[in-house]
C-alpha positions as CSV (number, residue, x, y, z in Angstrom):
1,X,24.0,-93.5,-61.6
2,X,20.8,-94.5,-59.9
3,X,21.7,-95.0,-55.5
4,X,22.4,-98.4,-54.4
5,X,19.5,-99.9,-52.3
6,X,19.7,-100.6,-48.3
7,X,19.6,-103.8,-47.4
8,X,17.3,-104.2,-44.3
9,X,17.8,-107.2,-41.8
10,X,15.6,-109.4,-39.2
11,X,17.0,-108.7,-35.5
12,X,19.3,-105.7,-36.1
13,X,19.9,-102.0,-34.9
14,X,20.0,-99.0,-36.9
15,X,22.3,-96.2,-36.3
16,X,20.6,-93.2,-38.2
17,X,22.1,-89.7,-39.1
18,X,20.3,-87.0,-40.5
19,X,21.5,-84.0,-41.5
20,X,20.1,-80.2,-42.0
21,X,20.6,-78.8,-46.0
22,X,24.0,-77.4,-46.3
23,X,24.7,-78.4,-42.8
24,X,23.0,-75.1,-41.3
25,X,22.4,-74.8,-38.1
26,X,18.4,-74.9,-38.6
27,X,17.8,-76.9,-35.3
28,X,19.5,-74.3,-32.6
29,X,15.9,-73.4,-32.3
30,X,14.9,-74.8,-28.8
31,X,11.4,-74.7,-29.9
32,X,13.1,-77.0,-33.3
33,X,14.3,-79.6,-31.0
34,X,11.0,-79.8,-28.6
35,X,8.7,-80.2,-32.1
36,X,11.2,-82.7,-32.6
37,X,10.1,-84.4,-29.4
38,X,6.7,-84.7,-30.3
39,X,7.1,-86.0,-33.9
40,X,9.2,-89.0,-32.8
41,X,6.2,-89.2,-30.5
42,X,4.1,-89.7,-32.8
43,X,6.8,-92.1,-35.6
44,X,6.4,-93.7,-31.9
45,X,3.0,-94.8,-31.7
46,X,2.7,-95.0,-35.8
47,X,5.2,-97.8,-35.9
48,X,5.6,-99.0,-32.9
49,X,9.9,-98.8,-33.1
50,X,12.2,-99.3,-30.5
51,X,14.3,-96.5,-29.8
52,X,17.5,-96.6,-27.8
53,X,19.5,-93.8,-28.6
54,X,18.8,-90.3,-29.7
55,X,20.4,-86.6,-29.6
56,X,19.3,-84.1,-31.6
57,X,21.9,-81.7,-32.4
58,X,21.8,-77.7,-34.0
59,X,22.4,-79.4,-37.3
60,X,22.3,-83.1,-37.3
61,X,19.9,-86.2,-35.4
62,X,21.6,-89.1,-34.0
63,X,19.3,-92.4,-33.2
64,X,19.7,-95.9,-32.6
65,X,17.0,-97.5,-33.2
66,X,15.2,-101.2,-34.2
67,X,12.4,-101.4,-36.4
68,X,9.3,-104.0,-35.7
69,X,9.9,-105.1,-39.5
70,X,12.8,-104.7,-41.6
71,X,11.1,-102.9,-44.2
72,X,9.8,-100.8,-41.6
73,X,12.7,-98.0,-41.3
74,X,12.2,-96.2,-44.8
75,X,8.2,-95.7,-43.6
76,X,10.1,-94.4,-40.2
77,X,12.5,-92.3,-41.9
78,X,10.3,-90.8,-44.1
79,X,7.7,-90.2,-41.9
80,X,10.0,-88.4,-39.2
81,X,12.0,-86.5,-42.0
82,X,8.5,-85.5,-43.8
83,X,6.9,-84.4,-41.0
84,X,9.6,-82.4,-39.0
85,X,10.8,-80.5,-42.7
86,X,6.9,-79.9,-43.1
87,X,6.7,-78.4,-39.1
88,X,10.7,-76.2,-39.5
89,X,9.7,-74.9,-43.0
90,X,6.1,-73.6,-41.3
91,X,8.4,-72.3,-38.1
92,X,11.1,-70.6,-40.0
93,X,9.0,-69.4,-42.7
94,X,11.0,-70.9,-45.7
95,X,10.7,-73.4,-48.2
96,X,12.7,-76.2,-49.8
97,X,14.4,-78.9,-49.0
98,X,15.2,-79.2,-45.1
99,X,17.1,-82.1,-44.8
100,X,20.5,-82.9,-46.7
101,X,20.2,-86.1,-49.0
102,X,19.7,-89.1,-47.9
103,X,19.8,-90.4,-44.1
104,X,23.4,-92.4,-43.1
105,X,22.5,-95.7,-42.2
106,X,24.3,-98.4,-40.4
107,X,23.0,-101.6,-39.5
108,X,24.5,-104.6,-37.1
109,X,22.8,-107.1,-35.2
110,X,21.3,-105.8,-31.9
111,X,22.5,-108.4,-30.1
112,X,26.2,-107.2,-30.3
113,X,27.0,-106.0,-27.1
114,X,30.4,-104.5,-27.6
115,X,28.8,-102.7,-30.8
116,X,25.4,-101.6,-29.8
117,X,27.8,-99.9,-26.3
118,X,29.8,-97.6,-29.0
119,X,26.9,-96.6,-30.9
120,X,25.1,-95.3,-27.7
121,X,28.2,-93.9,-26.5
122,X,29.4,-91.9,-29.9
123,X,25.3,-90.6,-29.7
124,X,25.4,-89.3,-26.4
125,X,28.9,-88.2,-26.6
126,X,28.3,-85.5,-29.3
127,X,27.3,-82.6,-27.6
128,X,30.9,-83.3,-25.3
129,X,32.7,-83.6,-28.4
130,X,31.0,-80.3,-30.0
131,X,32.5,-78.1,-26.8
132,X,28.2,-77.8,-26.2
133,X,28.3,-79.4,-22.8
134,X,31.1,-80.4,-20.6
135,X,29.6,-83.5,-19.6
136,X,27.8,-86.4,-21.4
137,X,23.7,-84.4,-20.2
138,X,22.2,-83.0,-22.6
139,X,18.4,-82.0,-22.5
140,X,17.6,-83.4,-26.1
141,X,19.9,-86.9,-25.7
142,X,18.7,-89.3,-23.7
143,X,21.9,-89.9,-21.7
144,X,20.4,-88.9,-18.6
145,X,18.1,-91.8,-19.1
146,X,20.8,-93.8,-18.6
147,X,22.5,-93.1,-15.9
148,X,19.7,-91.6,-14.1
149,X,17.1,-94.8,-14.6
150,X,14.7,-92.3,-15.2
151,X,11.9,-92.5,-17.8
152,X,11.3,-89.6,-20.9
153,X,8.5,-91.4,-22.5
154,X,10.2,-91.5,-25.4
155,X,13.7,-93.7,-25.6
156,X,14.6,-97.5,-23.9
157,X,17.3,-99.2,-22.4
158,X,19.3,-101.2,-24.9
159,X,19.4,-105.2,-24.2
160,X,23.2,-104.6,-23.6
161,X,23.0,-101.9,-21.2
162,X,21.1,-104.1,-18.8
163,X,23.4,-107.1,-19.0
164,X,26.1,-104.7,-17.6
165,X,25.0,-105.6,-14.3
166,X,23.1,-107.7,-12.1
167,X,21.0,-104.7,-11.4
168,X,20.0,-101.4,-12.8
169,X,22.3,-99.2,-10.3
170,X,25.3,-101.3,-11.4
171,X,24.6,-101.2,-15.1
172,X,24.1,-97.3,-14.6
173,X,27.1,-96.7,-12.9
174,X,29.0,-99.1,-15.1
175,X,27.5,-97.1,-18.1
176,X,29.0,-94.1,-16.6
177,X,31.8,-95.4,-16.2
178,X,32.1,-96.5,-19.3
179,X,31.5,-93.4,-20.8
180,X,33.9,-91.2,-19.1
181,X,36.8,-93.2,-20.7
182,X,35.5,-92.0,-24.5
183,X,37.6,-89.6,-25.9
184,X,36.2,-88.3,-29.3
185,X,38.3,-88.6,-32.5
186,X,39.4,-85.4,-34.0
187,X,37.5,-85.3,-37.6
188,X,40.2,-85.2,-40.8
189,X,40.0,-82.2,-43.1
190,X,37.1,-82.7,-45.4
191,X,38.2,-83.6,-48.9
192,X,37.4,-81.7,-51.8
193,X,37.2,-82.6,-55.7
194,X,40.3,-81.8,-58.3
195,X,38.2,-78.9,-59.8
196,X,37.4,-77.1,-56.4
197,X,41.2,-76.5,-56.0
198,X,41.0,-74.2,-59.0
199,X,39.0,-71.8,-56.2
200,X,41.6,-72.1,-53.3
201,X,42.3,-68.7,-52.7
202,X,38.6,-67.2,-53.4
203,X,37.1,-65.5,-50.3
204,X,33.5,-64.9,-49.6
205,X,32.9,-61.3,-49.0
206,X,32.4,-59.8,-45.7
207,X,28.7,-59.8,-46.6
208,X,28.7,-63.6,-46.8
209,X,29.3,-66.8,-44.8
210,X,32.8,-68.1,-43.6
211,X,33.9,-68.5,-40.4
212,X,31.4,-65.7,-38.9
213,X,28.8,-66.9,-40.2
214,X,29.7,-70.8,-38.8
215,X,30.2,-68.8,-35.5
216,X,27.3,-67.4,-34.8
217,X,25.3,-70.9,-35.8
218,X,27.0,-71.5,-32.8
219,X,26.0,-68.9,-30.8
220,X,22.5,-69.5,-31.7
221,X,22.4,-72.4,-29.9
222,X,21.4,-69.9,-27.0
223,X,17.5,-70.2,-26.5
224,X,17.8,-66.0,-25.5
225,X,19.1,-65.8,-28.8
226,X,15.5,-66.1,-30.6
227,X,14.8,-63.5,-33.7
228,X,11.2,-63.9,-33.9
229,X,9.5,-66.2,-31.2
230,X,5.9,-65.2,-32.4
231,X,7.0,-67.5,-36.0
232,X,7.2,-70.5,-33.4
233,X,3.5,-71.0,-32.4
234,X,3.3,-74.4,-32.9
235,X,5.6,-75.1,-30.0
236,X,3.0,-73.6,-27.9
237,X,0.7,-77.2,-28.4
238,X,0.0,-78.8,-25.2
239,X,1.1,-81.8,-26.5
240,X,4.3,-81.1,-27.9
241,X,4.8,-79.2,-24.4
242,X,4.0,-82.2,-22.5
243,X,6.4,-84.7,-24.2
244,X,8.8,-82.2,-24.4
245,X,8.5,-82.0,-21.0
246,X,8.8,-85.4,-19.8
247,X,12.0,-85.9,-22.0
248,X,14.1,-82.8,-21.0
249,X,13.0,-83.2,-17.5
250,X,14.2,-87.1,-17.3
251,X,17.7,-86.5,-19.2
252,X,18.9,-83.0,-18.2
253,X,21.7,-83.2,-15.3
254,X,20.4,-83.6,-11.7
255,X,22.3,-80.1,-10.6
256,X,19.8,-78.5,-13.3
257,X,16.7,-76.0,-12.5
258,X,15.2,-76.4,-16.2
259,X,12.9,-73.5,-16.9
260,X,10.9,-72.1,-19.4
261,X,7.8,-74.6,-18.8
């Protein structure tokens, strides 16, 4: 049954989710996420988007973002998703498909305040809600830009956020506010099909997956954690260093010493 087709519309915002295959953890990488960086860089000056929201995640991307054109955001997609599974598969030294299926995609018009505030607050909150950080900074979200009113070369502030205030400091500190009353909903139990039931009891063997294996995804998230840093050369680019730079550097918290640079 052939997949129904987007329908892409004048003036809106696009909340975009993209997924690693088999929901791995294939972006706990630091060197992943600072690639990442640079390729939205470049989706950046390729097609000139505006981009308002973004955390990239050890499995999953979140961005809000607004195309120049309508019919621009599959050329977007498919750049970013071509380009970054080309870069992991060189880094990680595998092949196949990188990212799961096709991208979530939902639209609304960008001049819904109330909206467009929720979106950018779900994105930043999801390292909070993963237990990653226990507040809403995060060096690969661009919260910090937010409530810091600083500049990572990469991201924007929304319409909305700036009519939060008569001027910047208010709308940060409303922003803040703001985001310190979320509380994440708790996910329901995914649902499986009739047939899988038939398989309720099987258990992987100690060799395989499971819970230890979803565990130490986790604990990969730790940049000390690296198997084989000399597979990650790319990383070493100047460019990719300097954006990567600029971003962590304008969104971690202000209490932070970020090293490594």
């Amino acid at each position: 049954m052939p997949r129904k087709p987007r329908i892409f519309k004048q003036g809106y915002a696009y909340h975009i989710t993209t997924r690693c295959n088999n929901r791995e953890f294939k972006l706990s990488r630091r060197e992943c996420r600072e690639v990442f960086l640079y390729a939205i860089r470049k989706a950046l000056d390729k097609f000139g988007f505006k981009l308002y929201g973004l955390c990239i995640m050890s499995n999953h991307v979140h961005y809000l973002l607004e195309p120049t054109e309508p019919e621009d955001l599959p050329k977007i997609m498919h750049f970013l998703n071509w380009y970054t599974a080309m870069c992991f598969n060189r880094m990680l030294g595998r092949t196949g498909h990188f990212w799961e299926k096709r991208y979530f995609c939902d639209g609304f018009p960008a001049t819904d305040r109330d909206r467009t505030l929720n979106t950018l607050r779900y994105i930043h909150g999801n390292p909070k809600a993963a237990k990653m950080r226990s507040t809403f900074f995060y060096e690969f979200g661009n919260y910090g830009s937010y409530e810091r009113l600083t500049d990572n070369g990469l991201t924007q502030w929304h319409p909305a956020f700036l009519r939060l205030g008569r001027s910047l400091e208010e709308c940060a500190k409303k922003y803040k506010g703001f985001c310190q009353r979320y509380k994440p909903k708790s996910k329901e139990p995914r649902k499986y099909a009739w047939g899988s039931r038939l398989l309720a009891d099987a258990r992987l063997s100690s060799r395989g997956g499971g819970e230890k294996s979803q565990v130490e995804g986790r604990e990969r998230l730790n940049p000390n954690r690296l198997a084989d840093p000399t597979r990650c050369q790319v990383s070493e680019c100047p460019e990719v260093t300097r954006v990567a730079r600029q971003f962590i550097e304008a969104n971690q918290a202000p209490w932070h010493s970020e090293k490594g640079f």
